[in-house]
Z-matrix of the N, CA and C atoms (Angstrom, degrees):
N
C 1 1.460
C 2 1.533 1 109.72
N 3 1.399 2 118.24 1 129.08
C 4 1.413 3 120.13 2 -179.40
C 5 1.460 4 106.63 3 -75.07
N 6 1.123 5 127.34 4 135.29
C 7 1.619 6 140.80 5 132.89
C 8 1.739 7 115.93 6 7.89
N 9 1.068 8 141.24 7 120.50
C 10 1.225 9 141.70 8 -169.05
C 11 1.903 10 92.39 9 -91.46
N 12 1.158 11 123.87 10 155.30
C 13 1.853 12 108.25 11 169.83
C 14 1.611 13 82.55 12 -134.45
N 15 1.220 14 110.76 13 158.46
C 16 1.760 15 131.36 14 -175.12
C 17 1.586 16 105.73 15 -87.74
N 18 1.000 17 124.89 16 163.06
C 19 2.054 18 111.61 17 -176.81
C 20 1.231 19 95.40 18 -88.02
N 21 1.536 20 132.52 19 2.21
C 22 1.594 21 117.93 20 159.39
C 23 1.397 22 124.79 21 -85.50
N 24 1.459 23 107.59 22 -30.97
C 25 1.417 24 101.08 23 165.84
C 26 1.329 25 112.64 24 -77.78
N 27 1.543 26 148.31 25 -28.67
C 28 0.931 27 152.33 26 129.06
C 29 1.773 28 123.09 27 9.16
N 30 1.255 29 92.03 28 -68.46
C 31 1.829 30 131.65 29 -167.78
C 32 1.613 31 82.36 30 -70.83
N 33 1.317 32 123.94 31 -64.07
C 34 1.498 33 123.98 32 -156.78
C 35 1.828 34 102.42 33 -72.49
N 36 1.293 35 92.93 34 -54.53
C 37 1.997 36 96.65 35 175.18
C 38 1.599 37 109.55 36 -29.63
N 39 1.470 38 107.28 37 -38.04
C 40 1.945 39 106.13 38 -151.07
C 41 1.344 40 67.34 39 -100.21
N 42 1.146 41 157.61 40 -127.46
C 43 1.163 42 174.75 41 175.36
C 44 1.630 43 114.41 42 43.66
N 45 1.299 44 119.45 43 -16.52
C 46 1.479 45 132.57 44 -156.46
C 47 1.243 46 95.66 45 -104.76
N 48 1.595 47 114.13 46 142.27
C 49 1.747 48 125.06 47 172.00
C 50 1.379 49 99.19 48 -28.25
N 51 1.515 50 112.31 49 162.82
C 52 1.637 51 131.73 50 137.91
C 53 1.608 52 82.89 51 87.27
N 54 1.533 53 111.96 52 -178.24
C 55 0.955 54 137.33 53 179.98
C 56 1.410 55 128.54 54 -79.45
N 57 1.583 56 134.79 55 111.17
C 58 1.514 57 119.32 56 -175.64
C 59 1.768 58 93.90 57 -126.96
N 60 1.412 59 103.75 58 156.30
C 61 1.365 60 107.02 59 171.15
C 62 1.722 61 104.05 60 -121.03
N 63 1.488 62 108.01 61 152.89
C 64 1.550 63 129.50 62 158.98
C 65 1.252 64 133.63 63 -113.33
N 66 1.312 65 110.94 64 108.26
C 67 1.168 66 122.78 65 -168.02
C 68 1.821 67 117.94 66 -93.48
N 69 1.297 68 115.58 67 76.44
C 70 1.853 69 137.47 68 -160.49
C 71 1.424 70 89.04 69 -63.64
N 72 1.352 71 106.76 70 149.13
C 73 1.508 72 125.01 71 169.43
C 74 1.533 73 113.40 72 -162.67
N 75 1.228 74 107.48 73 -167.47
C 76 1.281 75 117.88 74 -176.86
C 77 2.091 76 101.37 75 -158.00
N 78 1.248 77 109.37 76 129.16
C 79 1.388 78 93.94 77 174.67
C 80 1.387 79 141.44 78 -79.25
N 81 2.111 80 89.18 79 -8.54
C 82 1.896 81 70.76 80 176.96
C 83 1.883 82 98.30 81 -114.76
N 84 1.561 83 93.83 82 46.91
C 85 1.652 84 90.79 83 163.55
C 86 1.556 85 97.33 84 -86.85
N 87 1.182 86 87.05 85 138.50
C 88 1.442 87 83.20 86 150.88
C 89 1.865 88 133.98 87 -109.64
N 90 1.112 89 107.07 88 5.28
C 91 1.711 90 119.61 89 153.24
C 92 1.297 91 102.79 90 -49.42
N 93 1.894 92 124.45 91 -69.55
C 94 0.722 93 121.42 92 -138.64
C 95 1.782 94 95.19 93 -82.65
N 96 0.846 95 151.06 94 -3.24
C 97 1.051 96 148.75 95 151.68
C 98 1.088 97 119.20 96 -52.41
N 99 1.012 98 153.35 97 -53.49
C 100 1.639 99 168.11 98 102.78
C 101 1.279 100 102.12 99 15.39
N 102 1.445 101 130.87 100 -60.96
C 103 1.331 102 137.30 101 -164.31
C 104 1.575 103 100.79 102 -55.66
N 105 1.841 104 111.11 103 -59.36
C 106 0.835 105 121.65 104 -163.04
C 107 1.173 106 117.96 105 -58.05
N 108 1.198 107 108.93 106 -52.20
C 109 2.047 108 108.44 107 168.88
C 110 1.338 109 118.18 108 -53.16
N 111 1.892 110 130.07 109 -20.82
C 112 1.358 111 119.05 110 138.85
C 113 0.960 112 125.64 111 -46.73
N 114 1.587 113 128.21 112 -65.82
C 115 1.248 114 139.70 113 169.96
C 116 1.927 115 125.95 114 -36.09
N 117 0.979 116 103.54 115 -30.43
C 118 1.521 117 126.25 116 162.35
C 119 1.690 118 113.69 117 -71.06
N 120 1.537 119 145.18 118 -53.23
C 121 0.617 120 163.38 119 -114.44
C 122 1.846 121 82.39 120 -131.66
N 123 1.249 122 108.24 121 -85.45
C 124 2.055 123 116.93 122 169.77
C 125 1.534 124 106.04 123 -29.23
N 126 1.236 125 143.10 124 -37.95
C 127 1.157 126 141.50 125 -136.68
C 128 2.119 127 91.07 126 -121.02
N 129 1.282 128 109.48 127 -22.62
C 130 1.435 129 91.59 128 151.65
C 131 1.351 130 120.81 129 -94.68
N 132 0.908 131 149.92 130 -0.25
C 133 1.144 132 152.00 131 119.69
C 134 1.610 133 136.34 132 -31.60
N 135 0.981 134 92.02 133 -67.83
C 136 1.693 135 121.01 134 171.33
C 137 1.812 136 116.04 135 -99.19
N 138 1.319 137 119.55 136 62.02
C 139 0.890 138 106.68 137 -172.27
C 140 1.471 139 112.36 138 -73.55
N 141 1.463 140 117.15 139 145.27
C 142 1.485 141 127.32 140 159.20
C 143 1.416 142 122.74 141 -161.52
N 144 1.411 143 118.47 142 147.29
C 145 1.313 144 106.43 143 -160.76
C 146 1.590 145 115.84 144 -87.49
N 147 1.754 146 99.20 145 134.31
C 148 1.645 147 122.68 146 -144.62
C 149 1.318 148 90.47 147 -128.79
N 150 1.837 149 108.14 148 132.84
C 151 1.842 150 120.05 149 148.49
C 152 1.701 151 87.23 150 -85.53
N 153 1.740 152 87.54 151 176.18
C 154 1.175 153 86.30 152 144.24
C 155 1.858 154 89.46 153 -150.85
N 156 1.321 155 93.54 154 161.91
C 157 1.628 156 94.31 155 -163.24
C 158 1.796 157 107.91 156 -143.95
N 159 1.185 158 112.62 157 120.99
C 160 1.512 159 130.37 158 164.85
C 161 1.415 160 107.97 159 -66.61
N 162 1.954 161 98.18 160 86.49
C 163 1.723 162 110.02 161 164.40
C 164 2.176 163 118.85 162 -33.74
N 165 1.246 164 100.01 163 -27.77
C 166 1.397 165 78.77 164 -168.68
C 167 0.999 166 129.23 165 -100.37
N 168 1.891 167 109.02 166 37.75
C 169 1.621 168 125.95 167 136.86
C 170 1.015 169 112.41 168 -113.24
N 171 0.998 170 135.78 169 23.00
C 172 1.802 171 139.79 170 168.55
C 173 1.489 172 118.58 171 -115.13
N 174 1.323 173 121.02 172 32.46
C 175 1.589 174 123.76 173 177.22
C 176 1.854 175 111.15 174 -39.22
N 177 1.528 176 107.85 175 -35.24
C 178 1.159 177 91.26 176 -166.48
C 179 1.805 178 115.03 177 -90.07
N 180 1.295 179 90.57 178 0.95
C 181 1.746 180 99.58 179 166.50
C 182 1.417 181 117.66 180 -100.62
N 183 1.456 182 129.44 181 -9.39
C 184 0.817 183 132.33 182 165.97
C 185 1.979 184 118.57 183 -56.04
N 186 1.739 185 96.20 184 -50.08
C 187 1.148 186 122.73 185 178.84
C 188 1.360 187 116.46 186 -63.18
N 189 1.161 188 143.20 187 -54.36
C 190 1.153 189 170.78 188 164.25
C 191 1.863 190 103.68 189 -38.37
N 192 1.475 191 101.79 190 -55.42
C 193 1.625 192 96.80 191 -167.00
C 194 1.718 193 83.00 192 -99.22
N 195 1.085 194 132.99 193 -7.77
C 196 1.737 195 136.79 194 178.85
C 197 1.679 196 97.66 195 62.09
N 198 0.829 197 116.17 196 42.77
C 199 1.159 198 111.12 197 150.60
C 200 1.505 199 141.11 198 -29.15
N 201 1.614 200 119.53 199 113.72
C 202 2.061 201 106.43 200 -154.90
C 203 1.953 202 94.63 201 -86.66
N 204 1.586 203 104.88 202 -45.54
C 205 1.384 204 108.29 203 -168.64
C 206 1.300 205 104.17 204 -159.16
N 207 1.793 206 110.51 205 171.90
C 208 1.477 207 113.92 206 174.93
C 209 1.650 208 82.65 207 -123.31
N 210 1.861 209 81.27 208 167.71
C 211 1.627 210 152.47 209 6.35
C 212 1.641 211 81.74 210 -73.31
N 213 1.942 212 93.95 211 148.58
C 214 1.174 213 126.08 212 171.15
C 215 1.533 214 122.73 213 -167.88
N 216 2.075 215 87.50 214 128.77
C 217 2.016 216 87.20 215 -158.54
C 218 1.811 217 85.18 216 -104.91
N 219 1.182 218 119.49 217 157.82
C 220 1.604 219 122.00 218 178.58
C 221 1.840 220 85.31 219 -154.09
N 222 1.477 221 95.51 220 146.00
C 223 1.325 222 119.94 221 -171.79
C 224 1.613 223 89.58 222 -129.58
N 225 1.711 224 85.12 223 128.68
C 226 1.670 225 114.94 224 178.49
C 227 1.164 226 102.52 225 -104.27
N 228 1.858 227 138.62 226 157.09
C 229 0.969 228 144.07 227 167.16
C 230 1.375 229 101.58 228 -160.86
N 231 1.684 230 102.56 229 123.23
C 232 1.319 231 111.67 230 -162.85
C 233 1.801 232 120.66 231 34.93
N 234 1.105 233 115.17 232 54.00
C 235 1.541 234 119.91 233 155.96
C 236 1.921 235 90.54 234 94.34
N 237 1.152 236 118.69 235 -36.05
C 238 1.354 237 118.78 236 176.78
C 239 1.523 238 141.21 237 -75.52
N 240 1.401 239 130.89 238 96.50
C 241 1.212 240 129.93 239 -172.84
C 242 1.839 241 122.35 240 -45.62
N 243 1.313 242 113.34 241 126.80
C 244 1.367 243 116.29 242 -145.49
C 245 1.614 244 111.18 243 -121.20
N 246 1.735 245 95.35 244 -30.14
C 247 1.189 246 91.64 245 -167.86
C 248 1.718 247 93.80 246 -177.95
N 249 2.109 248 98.04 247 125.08
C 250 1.781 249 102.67 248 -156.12
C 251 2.303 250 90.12 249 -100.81
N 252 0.913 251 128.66 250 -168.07
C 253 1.359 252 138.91 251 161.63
C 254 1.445 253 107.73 252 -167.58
N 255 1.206 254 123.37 253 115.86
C 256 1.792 255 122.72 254 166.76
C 257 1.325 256 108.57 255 -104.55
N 258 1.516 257 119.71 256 -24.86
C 259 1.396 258 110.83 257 178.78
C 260 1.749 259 117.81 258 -89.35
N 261 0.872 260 105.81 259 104.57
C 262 1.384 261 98.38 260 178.29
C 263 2.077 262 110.74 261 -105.93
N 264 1.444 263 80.98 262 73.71
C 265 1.615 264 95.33 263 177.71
C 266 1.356 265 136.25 264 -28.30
N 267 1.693 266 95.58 265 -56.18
C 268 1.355 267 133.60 266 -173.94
C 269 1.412 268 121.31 267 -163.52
N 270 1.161 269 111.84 268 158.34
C 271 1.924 270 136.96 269 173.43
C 272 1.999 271 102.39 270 -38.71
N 273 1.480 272 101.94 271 -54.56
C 274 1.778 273 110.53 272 162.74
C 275 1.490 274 131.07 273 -67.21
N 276 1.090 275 89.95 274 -22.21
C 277 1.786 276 97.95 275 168.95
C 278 1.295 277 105.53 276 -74.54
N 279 1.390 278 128.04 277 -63.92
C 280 1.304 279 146.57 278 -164.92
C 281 1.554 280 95.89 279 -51.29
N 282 1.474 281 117.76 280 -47.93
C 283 1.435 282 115.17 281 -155.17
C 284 1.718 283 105.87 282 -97.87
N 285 1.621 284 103.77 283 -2.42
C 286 1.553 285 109.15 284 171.84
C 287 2.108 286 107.27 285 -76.03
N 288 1.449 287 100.19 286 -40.90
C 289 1.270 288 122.89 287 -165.89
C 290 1.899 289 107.52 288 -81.11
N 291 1.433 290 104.53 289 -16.21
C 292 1.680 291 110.65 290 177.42
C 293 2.347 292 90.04 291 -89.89
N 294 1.166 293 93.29 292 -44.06
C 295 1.728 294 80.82 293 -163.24
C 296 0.971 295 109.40 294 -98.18
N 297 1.707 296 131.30 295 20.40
C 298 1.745 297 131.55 296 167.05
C 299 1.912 298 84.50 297 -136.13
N 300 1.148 299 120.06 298 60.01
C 301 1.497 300 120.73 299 140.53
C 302 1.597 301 124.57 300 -77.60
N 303 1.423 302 120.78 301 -25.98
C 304 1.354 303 128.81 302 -148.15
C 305 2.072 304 80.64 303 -117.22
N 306 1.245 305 133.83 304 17.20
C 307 1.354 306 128.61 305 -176.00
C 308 1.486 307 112.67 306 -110.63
């Protein structure tokens, strides 16, 4: 079972210098399950530093970044949303979208 995070540590994670990514889900998707074992797999490859967070205690970040659906990875840089992904196609997609965040 993953770690629950509060929308302040949340708020503070995205909020911090440099680059962080969020990786949105839901647990009884089952996409996002799938995604995630891409996302697992992309992220040795592509390393960068990743939450990953169960949207359905975060309504008010959902709203805020408008979020359409999960799985969903969004790259923060310096407190600012930079860059959204809903399709997580493949293991190469994932790892195109971890090492052209900063493009």
């Amino acid at each position: 079972m993953k770690k629950q995070i509060s929308q302040s540590e949340l708020t503070e994670y995205i909020n911090q210098s440099g680059l962080h990514v969020v990786y949105g889900y839901t647990p009884i998707c089952a996409t996002c399950a799938l995604a995630e074992r891409f996302l697992d797999i992309a992220m040795e490859v592509a390393p960068r530093d990743l939450i990953k967070v169960d949207l359905n205690y975060h309504e008010n970040f959902i709203e805020t970044y408008q979020i359409k659906s999960v799985p969903t990875l969004m790259a923060f840089k310096d407190g600012e949303l930079v860059k959204t992904l809903y399709r997580f196609e493949s293991v190469t997609n994932l790892v195109e979208f971890l090492k052209n965040i900063d493009d």
